[in-house]
MISELUM-687703 format. One line per field, with one value per residue (C-alpha): chain; residue number from 1; x, y, z. Coordinates in nm, 3 decimals. Each point is the difference from the previous one (the first is absolute). Layout:
MISELUM-687703
timi (A, ...)
marvo (NUM, ...)
u (X, ...)
v (Y, ...)
w (Z, ...)
END
This chain:
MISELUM-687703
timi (A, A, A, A, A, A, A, A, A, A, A, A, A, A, A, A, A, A, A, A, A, A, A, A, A, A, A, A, A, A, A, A, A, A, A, A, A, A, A, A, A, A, A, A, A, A, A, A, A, A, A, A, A, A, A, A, A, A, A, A, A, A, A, A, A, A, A, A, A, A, A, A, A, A, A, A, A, A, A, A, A, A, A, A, A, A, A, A, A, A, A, A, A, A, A, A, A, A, A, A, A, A, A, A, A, A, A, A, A, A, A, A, A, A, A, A, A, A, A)
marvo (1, 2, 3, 4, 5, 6, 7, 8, 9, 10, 11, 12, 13, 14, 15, 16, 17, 18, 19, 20, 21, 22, 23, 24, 25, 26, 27, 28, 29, 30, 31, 32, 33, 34, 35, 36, 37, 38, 39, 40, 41, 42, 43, 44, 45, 46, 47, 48, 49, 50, 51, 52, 53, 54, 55, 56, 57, 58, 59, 60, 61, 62, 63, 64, 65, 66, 67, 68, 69, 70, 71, 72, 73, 74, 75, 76, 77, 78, 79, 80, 81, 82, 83, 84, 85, 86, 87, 88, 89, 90, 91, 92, 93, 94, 95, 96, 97, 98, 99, 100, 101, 102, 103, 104, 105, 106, 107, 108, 109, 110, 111, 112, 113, 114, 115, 116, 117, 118, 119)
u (0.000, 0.135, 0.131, -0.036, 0.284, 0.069, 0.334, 0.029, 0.180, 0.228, -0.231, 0.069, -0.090, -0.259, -0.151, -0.379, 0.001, 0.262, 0.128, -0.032, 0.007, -0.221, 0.188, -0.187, 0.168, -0.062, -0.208, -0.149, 0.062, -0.348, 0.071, 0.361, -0.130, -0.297, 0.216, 0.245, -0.294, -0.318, -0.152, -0.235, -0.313, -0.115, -0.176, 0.287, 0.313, -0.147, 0.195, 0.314, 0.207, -0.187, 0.309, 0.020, -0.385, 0.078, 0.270, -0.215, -0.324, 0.254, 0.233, 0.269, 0.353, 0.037, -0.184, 0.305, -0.099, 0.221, -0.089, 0.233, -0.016, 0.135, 0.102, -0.007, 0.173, -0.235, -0.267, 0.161, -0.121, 0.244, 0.166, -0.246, -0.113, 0.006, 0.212, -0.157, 0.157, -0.120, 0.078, 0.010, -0.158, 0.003, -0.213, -0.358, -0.303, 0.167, 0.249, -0.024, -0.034, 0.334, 0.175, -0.111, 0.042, 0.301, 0.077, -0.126, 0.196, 0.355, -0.128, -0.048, 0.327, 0.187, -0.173, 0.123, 0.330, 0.056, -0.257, 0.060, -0.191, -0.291, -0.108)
v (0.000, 0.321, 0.238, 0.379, 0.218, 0.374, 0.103, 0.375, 0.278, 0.266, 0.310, 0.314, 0.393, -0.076, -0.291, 0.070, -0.390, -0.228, -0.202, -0.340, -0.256, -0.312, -0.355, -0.331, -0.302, -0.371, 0.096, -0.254, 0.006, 0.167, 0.249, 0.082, 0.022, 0.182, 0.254, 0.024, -0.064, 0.075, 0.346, 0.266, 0.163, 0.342, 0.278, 0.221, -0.182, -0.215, -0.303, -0.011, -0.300, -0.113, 0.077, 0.376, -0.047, -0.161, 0.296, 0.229, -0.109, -0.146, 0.318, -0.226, 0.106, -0.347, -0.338, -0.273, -0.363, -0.301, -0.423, -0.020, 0.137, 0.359, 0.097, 0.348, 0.088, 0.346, -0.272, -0.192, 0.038, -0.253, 0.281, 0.077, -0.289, 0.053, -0.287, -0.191, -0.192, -0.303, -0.105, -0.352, -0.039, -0.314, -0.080, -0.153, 0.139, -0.021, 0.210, 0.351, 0.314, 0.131, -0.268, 0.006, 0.434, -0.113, -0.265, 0.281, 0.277, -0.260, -0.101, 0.396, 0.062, -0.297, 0.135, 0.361, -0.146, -0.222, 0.259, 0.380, 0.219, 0.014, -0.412)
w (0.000, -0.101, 0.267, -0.019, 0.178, 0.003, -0.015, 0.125, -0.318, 0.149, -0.024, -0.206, 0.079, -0.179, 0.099, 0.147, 0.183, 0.055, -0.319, -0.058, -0.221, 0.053, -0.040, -0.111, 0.087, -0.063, -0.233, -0.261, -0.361, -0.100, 0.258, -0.133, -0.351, 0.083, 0.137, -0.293, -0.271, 0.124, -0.152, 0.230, -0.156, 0.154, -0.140, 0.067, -0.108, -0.224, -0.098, 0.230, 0.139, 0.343, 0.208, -0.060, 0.069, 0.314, 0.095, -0.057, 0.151, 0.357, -0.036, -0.001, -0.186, -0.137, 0.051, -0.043, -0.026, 0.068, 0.005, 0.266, 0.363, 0.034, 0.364, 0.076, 0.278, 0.115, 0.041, 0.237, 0.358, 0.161, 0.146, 0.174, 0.178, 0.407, 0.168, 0.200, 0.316, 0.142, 0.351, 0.082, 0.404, 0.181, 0.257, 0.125, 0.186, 0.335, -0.092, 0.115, -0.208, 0.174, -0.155, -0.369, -0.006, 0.112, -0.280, -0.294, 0.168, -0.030, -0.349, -0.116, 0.164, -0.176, -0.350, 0.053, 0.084, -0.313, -0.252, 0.130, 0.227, -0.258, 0.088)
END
């Protein structure tokens, strides 16, 4: 299934939005030729290729299509992922609360040994 991306332009003084250009990937053969064949009908352009029609109508600065998978790196979020840290606590119902605040606080303490001050 195809996968639509955005991949942010540098803007220009004269840019009224943000520039972009809109990325297909994994797309299908009818898609790709559709793309790079396919004609657009409109009472103001007329005949015109469907991509510039596409452009146009999205605002896009280009639309680029691929059959493989395109990664762009602006639309990865990875970065932005909040660690998470998990505390392993032994114990059973008899034991006391004391004891397992006592267990995270060492395990918390061990973590922002080994990962930093921000575990």
């Amino acid at each position: 299934m195809p996968r639509i991306q955005i991949l942010p332009l540098p803007e220009g003084a004269s840019d009224e939005r943000p520039p972009f250009a809109l990325v297909i990937d994994q797309a299908d053969e009818v898609i790709l030729e559709s793309l790079a064949y396919g004609v657009a009908y409109d009472s103001d352009h007329g005949q015109r290729p469907l991509r510039d029609a596409l452009k146009d109508e999205l605002g896009a600065r280009a639309i680029l299509c691929f059959a493989e998978t395109i990664e762009i790196p602006a639309n990865d979020t990875s970065a932005y992922v909040t660690p998470t840290m998990v505390v392993r606590v032994e114990g059973d119902a008899d034991s006391s609360s004391a004891d397992l605040a006592d267990q995270i606080r060492r395990g918390i303490e061990q973590a922002r040994a080994t990962y930093g001050q921000s575990a």
